[in-house]
C-alpha positions as CSV (number, residue, x, y, z in Angstrom):
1,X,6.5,70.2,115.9
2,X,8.1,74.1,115.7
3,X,7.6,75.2,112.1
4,X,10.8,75.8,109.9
5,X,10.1,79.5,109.9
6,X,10.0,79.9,113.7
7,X,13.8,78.1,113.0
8,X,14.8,81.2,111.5
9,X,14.2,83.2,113.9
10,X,15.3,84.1,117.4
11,X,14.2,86.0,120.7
12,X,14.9,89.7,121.0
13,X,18.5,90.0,122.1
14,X,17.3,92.9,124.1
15,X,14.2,90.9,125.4
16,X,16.7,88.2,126.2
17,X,19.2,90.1,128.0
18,X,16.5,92.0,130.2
19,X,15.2,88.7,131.2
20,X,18.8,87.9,132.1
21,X,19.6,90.6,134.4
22,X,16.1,90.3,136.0
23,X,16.9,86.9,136.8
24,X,20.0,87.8,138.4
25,X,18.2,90.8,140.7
26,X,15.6,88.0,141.6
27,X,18.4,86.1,142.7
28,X,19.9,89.2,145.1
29,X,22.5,89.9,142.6
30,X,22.7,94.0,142.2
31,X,22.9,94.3,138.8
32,X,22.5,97.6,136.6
33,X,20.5,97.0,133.7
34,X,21.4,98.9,130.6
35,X,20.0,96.7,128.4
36,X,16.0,98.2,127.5
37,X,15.0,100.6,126.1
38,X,12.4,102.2,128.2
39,X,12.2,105.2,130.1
40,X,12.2,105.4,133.8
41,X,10.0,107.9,134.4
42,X,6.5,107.7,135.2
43,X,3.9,107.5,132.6
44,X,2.6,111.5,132.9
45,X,-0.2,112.2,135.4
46,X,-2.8,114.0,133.1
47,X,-2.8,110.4,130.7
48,X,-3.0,108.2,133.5
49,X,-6.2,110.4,134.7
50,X,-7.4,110.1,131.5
51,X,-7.1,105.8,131.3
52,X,-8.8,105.9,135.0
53,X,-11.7,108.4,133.6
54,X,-12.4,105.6,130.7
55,X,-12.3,102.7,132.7
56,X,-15.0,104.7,135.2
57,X,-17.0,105.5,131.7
58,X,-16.8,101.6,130.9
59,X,-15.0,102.2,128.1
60,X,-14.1,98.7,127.8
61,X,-15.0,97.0,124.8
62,X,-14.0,96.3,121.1
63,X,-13.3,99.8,119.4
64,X,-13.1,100.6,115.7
65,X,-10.3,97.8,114.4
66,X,-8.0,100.8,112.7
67,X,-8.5,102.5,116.1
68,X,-11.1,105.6,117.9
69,X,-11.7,108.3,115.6
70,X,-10.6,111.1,118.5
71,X,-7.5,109.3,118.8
72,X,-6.8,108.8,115.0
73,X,-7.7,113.1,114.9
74,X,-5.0,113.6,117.8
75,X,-2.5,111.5,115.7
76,X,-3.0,113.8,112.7
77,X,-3.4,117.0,114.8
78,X,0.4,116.6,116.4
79,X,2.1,115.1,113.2
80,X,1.0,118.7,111.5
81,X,1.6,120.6,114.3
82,X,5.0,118.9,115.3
83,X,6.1,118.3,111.7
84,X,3.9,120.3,109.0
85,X,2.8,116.9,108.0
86,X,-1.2,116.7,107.0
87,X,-3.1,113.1,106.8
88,X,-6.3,112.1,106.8
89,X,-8.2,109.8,109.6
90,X,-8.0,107.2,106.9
91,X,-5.2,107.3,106.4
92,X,-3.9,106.3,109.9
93,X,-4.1,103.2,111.7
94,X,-3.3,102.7,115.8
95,X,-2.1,99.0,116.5
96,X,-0.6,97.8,119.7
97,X,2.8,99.5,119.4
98,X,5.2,100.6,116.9
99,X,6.1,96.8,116.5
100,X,2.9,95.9,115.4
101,X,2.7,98.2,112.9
102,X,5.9,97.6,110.9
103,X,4.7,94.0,110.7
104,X,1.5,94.7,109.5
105,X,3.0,97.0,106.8
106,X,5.4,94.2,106.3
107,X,3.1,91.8,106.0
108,X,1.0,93.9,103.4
109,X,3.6,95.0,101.0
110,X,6.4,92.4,100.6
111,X,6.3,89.6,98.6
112,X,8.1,86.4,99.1
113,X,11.8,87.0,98.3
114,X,11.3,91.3,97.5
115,X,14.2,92.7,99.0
116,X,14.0,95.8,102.2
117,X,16.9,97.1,102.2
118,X,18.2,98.2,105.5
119,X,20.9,99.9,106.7
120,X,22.9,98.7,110.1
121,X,23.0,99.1,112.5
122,X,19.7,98.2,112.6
123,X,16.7,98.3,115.0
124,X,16.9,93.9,115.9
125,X,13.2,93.3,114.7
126,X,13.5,94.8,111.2
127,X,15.4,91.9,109.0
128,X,13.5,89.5,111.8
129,X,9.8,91.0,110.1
130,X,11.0,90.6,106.7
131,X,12.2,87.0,107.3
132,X,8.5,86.6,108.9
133,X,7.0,87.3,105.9
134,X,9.3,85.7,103.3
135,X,11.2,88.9,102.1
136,X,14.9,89.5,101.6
137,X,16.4,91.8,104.4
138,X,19.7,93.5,102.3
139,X,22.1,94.7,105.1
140,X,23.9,97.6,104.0
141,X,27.1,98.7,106.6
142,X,26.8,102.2,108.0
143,X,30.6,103.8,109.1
144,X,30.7,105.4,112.6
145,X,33.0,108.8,110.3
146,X,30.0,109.1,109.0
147,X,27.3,109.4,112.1
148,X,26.1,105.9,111.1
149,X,24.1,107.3,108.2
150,X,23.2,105.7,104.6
151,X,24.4,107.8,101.6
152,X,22.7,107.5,98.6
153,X,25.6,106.2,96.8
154,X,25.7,103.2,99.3
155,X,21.9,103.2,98.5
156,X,22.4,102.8,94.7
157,X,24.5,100.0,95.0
158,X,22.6,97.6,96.6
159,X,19.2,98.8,94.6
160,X,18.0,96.8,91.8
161,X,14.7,95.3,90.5
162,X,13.4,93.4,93.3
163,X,14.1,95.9,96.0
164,X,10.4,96.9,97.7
165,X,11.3,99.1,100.4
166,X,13.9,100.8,102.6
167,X,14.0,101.0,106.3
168,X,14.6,104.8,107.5
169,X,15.0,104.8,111.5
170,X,15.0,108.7,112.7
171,X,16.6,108.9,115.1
172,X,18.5,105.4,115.1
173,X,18.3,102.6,117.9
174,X,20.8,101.9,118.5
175,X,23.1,104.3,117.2
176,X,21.2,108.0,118.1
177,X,22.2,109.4,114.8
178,X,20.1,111.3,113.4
179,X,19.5,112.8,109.0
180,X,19.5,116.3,108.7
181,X,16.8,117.9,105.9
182,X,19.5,117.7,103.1
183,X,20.7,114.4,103.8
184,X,17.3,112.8,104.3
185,X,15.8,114.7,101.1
186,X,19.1,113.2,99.0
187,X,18.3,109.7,100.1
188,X,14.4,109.7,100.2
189,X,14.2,111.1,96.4
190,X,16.7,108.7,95.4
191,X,14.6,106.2,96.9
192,X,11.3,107.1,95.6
193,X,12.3,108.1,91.8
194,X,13.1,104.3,92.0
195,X,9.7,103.7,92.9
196,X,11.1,101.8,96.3
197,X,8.4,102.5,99.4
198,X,10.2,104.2,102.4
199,X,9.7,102.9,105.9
200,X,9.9,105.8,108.3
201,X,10.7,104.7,112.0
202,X,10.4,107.9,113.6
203,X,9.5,106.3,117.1
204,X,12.0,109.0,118.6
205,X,11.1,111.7,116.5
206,X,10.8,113.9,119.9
207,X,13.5,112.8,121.7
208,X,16.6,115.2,120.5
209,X,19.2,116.6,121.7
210,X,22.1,119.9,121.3
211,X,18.8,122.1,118.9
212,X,19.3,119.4,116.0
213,X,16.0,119.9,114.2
214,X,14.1,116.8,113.2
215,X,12.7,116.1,109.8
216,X,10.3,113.5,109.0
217,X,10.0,112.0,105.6
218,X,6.8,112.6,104.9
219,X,7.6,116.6,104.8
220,X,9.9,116.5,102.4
221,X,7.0,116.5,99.4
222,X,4.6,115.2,97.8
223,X,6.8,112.6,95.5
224,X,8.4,111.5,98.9
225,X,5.3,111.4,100.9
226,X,3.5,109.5,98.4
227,X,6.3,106.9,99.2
228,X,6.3,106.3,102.8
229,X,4.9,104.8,105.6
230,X,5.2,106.5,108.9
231,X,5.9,105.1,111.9
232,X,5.4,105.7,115.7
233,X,3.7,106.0,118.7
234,X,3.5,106.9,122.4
235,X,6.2,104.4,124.2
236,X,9.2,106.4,124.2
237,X,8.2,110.1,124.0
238,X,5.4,109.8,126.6
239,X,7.6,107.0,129.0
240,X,4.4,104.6,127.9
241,X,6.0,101.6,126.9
242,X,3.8,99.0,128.5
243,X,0.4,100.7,126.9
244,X,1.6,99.3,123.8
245,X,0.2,102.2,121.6
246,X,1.6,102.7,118.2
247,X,0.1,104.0,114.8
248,X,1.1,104.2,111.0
249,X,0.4,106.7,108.6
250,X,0.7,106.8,104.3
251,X,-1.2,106.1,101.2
252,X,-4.8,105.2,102.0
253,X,-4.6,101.8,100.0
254,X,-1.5,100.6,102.6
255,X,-3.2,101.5,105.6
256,X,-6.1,99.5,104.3
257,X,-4.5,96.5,104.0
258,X,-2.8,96.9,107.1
259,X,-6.3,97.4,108.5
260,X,-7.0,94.1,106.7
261,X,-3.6,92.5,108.5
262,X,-4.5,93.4,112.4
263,X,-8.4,92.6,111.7
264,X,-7.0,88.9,111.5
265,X,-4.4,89.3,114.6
266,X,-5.2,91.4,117.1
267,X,-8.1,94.0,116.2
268,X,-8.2,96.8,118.3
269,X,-5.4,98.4,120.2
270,X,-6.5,98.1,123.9
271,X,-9.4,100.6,124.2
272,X,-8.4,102.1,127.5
273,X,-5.1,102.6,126.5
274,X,-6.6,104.4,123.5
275,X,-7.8,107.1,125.7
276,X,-5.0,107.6,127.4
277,X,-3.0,107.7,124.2
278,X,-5.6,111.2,122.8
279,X,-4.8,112.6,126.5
280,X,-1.1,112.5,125.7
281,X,-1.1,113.5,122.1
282,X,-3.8,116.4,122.8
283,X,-2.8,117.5,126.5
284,X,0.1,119.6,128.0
285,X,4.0,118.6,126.2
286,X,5.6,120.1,129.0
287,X,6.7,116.5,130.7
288,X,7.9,115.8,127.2
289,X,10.4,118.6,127.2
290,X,11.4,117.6,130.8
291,X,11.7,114.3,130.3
292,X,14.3,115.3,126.9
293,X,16.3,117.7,129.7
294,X,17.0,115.0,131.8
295,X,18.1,112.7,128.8
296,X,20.2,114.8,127.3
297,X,21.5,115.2,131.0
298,X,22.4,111.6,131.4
299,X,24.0,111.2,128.0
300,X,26.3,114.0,128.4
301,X,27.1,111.8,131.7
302,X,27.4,108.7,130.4
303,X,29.5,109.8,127.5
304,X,32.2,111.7,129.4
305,X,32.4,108.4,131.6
306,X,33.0,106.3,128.3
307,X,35.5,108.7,127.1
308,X,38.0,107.7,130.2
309,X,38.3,104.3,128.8
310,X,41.4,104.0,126.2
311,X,40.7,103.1,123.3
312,X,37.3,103.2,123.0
313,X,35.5,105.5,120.9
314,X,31.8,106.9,120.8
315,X,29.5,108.2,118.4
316,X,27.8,111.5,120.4
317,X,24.1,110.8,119.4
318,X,21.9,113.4,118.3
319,X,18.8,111.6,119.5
320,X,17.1,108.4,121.2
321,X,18.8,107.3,124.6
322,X,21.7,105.1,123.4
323,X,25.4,105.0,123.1
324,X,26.9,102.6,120.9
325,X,30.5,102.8,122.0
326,X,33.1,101.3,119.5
327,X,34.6,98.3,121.3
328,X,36.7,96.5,118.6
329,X,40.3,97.1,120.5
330,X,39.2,95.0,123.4
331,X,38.8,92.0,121.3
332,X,41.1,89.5,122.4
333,X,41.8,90.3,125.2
334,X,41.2,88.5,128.5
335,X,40.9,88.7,132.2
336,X,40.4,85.3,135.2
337,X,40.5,82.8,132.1
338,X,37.8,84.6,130.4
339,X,38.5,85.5,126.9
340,X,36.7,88.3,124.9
341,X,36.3,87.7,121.3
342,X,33.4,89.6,119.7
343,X,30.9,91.6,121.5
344,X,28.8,88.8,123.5
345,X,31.7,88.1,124.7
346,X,32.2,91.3,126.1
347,X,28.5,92.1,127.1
348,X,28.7,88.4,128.9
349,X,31.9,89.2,130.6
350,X,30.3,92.7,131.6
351,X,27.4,91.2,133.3
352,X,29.1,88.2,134.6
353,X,32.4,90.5,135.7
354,X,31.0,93.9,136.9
355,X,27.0,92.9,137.5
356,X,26.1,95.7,133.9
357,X,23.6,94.3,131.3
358,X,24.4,95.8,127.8
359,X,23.6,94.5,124.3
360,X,26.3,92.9,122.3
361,X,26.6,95.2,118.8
362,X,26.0,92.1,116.6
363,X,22.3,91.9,117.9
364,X,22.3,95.1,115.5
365,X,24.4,93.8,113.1
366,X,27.6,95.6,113.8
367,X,30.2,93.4,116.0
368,X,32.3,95.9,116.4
369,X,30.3,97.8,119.4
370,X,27.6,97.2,122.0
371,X,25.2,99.2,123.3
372,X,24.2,101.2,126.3
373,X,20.5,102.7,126.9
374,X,20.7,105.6,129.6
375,X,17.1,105.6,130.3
376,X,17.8,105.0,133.8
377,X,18.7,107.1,136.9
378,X,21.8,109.2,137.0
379,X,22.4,107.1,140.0
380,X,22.5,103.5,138.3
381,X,24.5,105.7,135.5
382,X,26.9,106.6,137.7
383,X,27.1,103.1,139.5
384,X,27.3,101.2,136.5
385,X,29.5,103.0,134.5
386,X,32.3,103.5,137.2
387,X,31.9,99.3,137.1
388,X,32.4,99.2,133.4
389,X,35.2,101.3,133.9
390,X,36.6,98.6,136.3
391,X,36.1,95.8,134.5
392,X,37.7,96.8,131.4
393,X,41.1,98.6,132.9
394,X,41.2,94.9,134.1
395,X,41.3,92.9,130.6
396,X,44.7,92.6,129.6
397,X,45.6,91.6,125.7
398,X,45.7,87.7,125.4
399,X,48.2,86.0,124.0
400,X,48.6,85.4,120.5
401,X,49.6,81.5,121.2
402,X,48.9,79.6,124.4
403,X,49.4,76.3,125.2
404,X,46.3,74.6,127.3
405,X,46.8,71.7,129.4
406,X,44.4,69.5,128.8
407,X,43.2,66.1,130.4
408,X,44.5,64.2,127.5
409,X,44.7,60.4,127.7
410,X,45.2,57.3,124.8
411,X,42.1,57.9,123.0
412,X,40.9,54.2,122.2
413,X,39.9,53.6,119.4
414,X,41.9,56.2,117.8
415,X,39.9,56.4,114.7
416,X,36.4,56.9,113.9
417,X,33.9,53.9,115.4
418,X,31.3,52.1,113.2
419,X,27.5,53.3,113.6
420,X,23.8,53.6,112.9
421,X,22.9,56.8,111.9
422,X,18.9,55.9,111.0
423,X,18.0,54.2,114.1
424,X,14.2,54.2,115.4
425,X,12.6,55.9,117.8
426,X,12.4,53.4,120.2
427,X,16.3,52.3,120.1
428,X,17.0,55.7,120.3
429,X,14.8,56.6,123.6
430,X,16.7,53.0,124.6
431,X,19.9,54.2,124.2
432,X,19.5,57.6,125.7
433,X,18.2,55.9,128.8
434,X,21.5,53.5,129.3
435,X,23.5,56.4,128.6
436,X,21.9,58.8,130.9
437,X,22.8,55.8,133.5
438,X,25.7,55.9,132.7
439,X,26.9,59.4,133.5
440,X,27.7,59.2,137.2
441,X,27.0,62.6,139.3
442,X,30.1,63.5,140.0
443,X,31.7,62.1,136.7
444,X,29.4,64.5,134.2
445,X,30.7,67.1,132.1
446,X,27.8,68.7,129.9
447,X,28.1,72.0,127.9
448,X,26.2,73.7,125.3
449,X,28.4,74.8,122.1
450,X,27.0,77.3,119.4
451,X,28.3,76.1,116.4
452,X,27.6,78.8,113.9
453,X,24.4,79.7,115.2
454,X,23.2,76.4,115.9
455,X,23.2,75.1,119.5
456,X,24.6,71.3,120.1
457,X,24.9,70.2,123.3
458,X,27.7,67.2,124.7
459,X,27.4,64.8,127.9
460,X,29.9,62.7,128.3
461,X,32.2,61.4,131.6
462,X,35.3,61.3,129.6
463,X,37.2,64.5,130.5
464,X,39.3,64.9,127.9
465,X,36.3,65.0,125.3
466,X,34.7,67.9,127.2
467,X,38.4,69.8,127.2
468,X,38.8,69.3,123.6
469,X,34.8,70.0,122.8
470,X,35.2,73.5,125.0
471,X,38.1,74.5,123.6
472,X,37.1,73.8,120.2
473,X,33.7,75.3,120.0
474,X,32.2,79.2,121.2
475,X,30.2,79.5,124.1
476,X,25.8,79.3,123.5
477,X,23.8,81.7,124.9
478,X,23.6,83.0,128.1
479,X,20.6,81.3,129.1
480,X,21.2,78.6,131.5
481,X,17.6,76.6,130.1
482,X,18.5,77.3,126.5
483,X,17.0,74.5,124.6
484,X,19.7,72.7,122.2
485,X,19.0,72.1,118.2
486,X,20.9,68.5,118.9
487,X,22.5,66.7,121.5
488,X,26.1,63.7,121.5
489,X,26.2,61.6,124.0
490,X,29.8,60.3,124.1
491,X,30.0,57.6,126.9
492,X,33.3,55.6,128.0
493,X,33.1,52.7,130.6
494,X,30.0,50.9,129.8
495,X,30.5,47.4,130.5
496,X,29.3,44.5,128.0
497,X,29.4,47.1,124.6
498,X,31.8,47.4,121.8
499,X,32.8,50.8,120.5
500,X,29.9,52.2,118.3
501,X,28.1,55.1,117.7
502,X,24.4,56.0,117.1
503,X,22.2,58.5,115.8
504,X,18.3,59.4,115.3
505,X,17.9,62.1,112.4
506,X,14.8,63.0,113.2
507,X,15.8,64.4,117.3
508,X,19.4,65.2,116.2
509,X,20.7,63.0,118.9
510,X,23.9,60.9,118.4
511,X,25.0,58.1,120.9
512,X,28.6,56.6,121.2
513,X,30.0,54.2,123.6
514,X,32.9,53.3,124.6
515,X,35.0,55.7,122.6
516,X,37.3,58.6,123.2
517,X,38.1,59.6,119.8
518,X,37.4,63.2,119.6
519,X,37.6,63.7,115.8
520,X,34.1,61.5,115.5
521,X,32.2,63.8,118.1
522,X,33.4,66.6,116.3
523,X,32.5,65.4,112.8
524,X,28.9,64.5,113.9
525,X,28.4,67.8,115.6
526,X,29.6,69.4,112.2
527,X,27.2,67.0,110.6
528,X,24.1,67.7,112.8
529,X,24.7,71.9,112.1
530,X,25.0,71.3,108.6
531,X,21.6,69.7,108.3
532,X,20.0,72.0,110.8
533,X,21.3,75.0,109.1
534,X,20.3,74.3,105.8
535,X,16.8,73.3,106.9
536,X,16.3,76.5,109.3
537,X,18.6,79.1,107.7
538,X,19.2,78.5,104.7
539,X,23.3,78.1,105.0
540,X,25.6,75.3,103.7
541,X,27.9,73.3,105.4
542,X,30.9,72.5,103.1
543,X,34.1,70.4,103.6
544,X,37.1,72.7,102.7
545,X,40.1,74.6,103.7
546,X,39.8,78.0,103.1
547,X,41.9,80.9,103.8
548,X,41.4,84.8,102.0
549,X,44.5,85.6,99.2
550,X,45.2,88.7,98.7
551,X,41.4,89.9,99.8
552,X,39.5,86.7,97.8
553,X,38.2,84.0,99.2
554,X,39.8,80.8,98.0
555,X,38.1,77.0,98.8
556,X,39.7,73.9,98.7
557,X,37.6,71.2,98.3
558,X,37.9,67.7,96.9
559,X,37.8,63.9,98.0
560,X,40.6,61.7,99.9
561,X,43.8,61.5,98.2
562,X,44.2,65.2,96.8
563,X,46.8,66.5,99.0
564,X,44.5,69.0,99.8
565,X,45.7,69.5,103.2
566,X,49.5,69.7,102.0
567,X,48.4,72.2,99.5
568,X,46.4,74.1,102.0
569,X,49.9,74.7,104.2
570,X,52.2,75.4,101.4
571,X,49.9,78.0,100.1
572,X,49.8,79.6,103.5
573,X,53.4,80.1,103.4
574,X,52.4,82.9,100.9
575,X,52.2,86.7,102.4
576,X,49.0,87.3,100.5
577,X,47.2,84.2,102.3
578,X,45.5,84.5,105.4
579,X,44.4,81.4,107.4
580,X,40.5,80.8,107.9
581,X,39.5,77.4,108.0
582,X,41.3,74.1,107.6
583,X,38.5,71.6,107.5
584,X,35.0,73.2,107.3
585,X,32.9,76.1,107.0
586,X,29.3,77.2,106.4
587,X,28.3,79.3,103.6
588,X,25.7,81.8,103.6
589,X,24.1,84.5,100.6
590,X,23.7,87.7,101.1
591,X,22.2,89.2,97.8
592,X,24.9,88.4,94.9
593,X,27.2,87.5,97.5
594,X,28.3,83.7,99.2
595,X,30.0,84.1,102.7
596,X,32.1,81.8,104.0
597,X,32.2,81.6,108.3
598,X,34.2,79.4,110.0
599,X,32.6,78.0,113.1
600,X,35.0,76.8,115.2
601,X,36.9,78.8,118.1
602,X,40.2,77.1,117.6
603,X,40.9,74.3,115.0
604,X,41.5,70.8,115.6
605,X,44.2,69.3,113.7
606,X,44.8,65.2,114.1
607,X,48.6,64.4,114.8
């Protein structure tokens, strides 16, 4: 029913999280949210006056689709006032935030497969928008030595025919790092003698700290500015988040066609909130510069905390209100059974462990680091920081080997069952009904496994398969309602069937009775990520052992009888081979490149 595009896809990580940690408050849990975003102050006095005063004036109907002409005039008053920047009313749009507007322009420039190149850590909706519109988002890796800033040399390498734009976000979410004059006019020449359009996100153009002077794009001349696309709005800078204001402004022939875009989505930006958005553009800046006082305040706060913590390290941001705190060394390490591997494993362990909702760094493409928004009270600072603290003084470094007891038993059979893997609808709904009868209440072990993006859920009442399946796979999401891409039932004890296993294609849901092998549920999970990955993402599942030599990345792959496996081992005994994968990995392509992940946890190996 969902189309294969939504499939690639997913919900804000941020979004997600937020929804998380309100959950918990709603449940009487007192958690400190870190998580959004969004200022904490009030939206200023004189705008809110302003939205009252146009909802008295029934100003309350469609506007002008591209947005009021007094409001279009304060957006190009404050961009030359605030940045020596001159457009014309045409050559500005207002759509219903910031959001909207880099999808419009998205959605009005790229073709299907162009290539935006953009650098990460990244903003999460940018290479989400491309995807939308059946571009190629090129990830290029920032370093944290250098302030997490794209140099035109890392630039040049990645440009090439079919590049159409590059995303510019000044100052950065996540990171706070901001492009001084030299460094942005280097980058955005570069960029626009190569004919490639710049994407200027310069939503917290305002919002800097320590006298670093911004620079937007569009002031660095006329070549440059004939180039890009600016974009921002009202949500950060005025604490207006939920008015959903946001406007674009470039060459007259893009705005058009944005124009042309939200005509067909959305029209008009919400006409009261229009009003409001001239009042704070036009009115009194003071509550801006308060508002920046107090931020700077907080980070200065919230990075001495982080610096108590060994071995962490922390970019000191010249702008938005984040930290994105290097976190790398407290990979695998571990505290009450709980074992932190990557960053959601850490931002999970966080909120479960010290009641703090941050954003793991891979939502932003960098695993190394998660991220902390200190647009909240110095109080909830102060709270949830001395937590943080806490909770990682408590993880300890895990063990390079452990042995796991688990609930083993004689499988039976010990190989692989016969089965039907095209079965109909109807046998399928059959089957899934006696199965689901036979899972007692208090003999049902059901957990969801992401398996390389891909979520596949297990029920079963045979212990030992859920052991093996939890040990062998990563955790899903957090989200205890999170709808799975497939789901094995693996049922023992039902009387009057032979072993045998089933399985629907079309619902990615498999069936087996009467058997505790676990090497077939694993192979049909395997099986049902392969074919969902391919379909929604685009990445191949592949039978090999793999393992990187000497910094290349070597398959073996080949049909029964090959020794493959014996080969695998002896090559291992080599010092330039690293282990990766004995039996299976999923390949993805990124530009030129074909990535190899393994997806399982830890590896199982039959004895």
């Amino acid at each position: 029913m969902i189309s294969n595009r939504i499939g690639r896809l997913e919900l804000s990580p941020t979004l997600r999280i937020s929804a998380k940690a309100k959950a918990m408050k709603a449940g009487g849990i007192d958690v400190i949210d870190f998580s959004v975003g969004e200022p904490d102050f009030p939206t200023p006095a004189d705008i809110k006056d302003a939205a009252k005063k146009a909802i008295d004036a029934n100003f309350t109907k469609y506007t002008a689709n591209d947005g009021i002409p007094e409001l279009k005039e304060a957006i190009c008053v404050r961009l030359k006032e605030d940045f020596g920047v001159e457009y014309k009313k045409n050559e500005v749009i207002v759509s219903t935030g910031g959001k909207q507007c880099l999808y419009n322009l998205f959605m009005s420039v790229v073709n299907r497969d162009e290539e935006v190149i953009i650098p990460a850590p990244y903003w999460v909706s940018y290479p989400q928008q491309v995807l939308m519109v059946k571009g190629k988002p090129v990830i290029v890796r920032t370093r944290e030595d250098n302030g997490f800033r794209l140099t035109p040399d890392e630039l040049k390498a990645h440009l090439n025919f079919n590049t159409k734009a590059i995303v510019i976000n000044n100052p950065s979410n996540p990171t706070g790092s901001g492009y001084t004059r030299d460094q942005l006019l280097e980058l955005c020449d570069l960029a626009a003698s190569e004919g490639v359009l710049i994407v200027a996100d310069e939503m917290y153009a305002k919002i800097v700290y320590d006298g670093f002077r911004f620079h937007s794009v569009a002031s660095l001349g006329d070549k440059i500015k004939a180039k890009t696309i600016l974009i921002s709005g009202v949500s950060k800078s005025y604490s207006m988040t939920g008015w959903r204001i946001g406007y674009a402004a470039g060459p007259r022939e893009i705005i058009a066609a944005m124009d042309i875009v939200q005509s067909h989505t959305t029209s008009n930006a919400n006409a009261i909130a229009q009003k409001a958005a001239v009042e704070a553009l036009s009115g009194n800046q003071a509550e801006v510069n308060r508002m920046v006082a107090e931020f700077q305040s907080r980070r200065n706060f919230m990075l001495s905390k982080l610096r108590r913590i060994p071995g962490l390290s922390c970019y000191e941001p010249e702008g938005a209100f984040y930290l994105f705190p290097n976190v790398s060394s407290f990979y695998n390490t571990e505290y009450g059974g709980m074992k932190i591997r990557n960053s959601y494993g850490l931002a999970y362990y966080l909120l479960r462990e010290a009641a703090v909702a941050v954003v793991p760094g891979s939502a932003f493409g960098a695993e190394d680091n998660i991220r902390l928004s200190y647009a909240t009270s110095s109080e909830n600072i102060e709270k949830g920081m001395d937590r943080i603290i806490e909770a990682m003084a408590r993880l300890k470094e895990s063990p390079q080997f452990k042995r796991t007891a688990l609930q083993n038993v004689m499988t039976h059979p010990k190989t692989a069952t016969e089965a039907n893997t095209a079965i109909a609808l109807e046998e399928r709904d059959a089957l899934v009904q006696e199965a689901e009868a036979a899972l007692p209440y208090d003999r049902y072990f059901e957990w969801n496994a992401n398996i390389n993006g891909i979520i596949i859920q297990l029920r079963t009442n045979v212990p030992h398969l859920y052991d093996f399946w939890v040990e062998n796979w990563y955790p899903a999401q957090l989200e205890s309602d999170v709808e799975p891409h497939g789901v094995i039932y693996a049922v023992d004890g039902v009387a009057g069937r032979t072993p045998y296993g089933y399985y629907h294609p079309d619902l990615h849901t498999a069936i087996i009775f009467n058997s505790s092998y676990y090497g077939q549920i694993r192979s049909w999970a395997l099986g049902m990520v392969a074919q969902a990955s391919e379909r929604l993402l685009d990445v191949h599942g592949i039978r090999a052992a793999c393992l990187d030599y000497g910094g290349n990345g070597l398959a073996l792959i080949g049909p029964k009888g090959l020794k493959r496996g014996s080969t695998f081992f002896r090559l291992l005994e080599d010092d330039k081979a690293r282990f990766l994968s004995n039996d299976w990995v999923f390949v993805r392509y990124r530009g030129n490149e074909a990535i190899a992940d393994a997806p399982e946890r830890k590896f199982y190996v039959r004895t």
